[in-house]
N, C-alpha and C positions, 0 to 999 in steps of 0.2 A: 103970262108965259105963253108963247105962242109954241101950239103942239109942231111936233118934231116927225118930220115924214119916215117911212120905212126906208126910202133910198137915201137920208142923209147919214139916216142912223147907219142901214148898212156900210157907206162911202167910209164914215169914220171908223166902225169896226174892223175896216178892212184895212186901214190908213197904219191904226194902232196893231194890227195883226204883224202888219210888213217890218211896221219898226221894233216889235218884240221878237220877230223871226230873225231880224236883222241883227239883234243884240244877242240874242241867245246865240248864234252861228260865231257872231266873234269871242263870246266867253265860250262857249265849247271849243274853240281853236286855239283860245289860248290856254284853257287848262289843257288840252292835250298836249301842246306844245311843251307847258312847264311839266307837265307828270312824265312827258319823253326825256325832261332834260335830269328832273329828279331821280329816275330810273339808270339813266346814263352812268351820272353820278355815282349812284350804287354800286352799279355793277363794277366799275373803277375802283370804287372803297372796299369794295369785298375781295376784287380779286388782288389787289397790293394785302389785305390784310390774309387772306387765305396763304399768299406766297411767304408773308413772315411769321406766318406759324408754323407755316411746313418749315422753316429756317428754326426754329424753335425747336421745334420737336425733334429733328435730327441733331441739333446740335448739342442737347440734351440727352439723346438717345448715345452720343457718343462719351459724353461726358459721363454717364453715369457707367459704363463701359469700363472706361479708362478706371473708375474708381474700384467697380467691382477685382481688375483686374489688381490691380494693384492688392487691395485686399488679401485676395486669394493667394497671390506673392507671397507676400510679407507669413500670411498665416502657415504656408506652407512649408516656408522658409522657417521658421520657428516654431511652429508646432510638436514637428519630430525632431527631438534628441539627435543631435549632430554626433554622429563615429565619433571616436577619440582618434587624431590622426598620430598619427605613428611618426618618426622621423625617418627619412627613405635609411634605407639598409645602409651602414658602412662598409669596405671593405676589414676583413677581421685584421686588425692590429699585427705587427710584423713580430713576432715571440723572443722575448726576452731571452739571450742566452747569456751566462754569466760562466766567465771561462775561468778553470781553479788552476793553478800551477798543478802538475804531474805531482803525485806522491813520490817521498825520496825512496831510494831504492831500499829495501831491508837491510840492515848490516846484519853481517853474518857474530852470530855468534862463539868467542872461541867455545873450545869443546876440549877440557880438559881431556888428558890422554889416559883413556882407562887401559889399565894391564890385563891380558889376558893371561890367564892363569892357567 
C-alpha cells in the first residue's frame, strides 16, 4: 500500500465535502418546499373545515331555538286552564204576548121589587 499524501487526502476531503454540501442543500430545499406545500394544505383544510362548523353551529343554534320555542307554545298554550268561553250575548227574546178575548160584560141581575112599607 503505497502511503497517501496530506494534499491528496485533503483534495478528496474537500471533493467529498462539495458533494455532501451539495446534496444536503437540495434535500433541505426540497423538504422546505414539501413542508411549505404541506402547510399550504392545512391551512386550506382548516379554514373550509372551520367555515363548516361555524355552518354547524349556527344552524344548530337555530334549530334548537325553533324547538325551545315551540315547546314553550305548546306548554303555555295548555298549561293554563282555558276560560270557559261564553256564547256572545243575544239580543233578549221579543216577549210573548197572549191576547184573551174581553170579559163579557156583567149581566145585571133582576131585583125583585121589594115593597116599602
Amino acid at each position: 500500500m503505497e502511503p497517501v499524501s496530506k494534499d491528496l487526502l485533503d483534495a478528496r476531503l474537500a471533493t467529498v465535502e462539495t458533494r455532501i454540501e451539495g446534496r444536503l442543500v437540495s434535500l433541505e430545499t426540497r423538504m422546505e418546499s414539501g413542508f411549505n406545500e404541506l402547510r399550504a394544505e392545512f391551512r386550506a383544510e382548516m379554514h373550509k373545515n372551520t367555515a363548516e362548523l361555524v355552518k354547524w353551529i349556527v344552524g344548530t343554534s337555530l334549530a334548537m331555538s325553533a324547538v325551545a320555542l315551540t315547546v314553550m307554545t305548546f306548554v303555555l298554550n295548555n298549561a293554563v286552564p282555558k276560560a270557559p268561553s261564553y256564547p256572545p250575548p243575544q239580543p233578549a227574546p221579543a216577549p210573548i204576548v197572549i191576547q184573551m178575548p174581553a170579559p163579557p160584560a156583567p149581566v145585571p141581575v133582576p131585583q125583585s121589587p121589594v115593597s116599602s112599607k
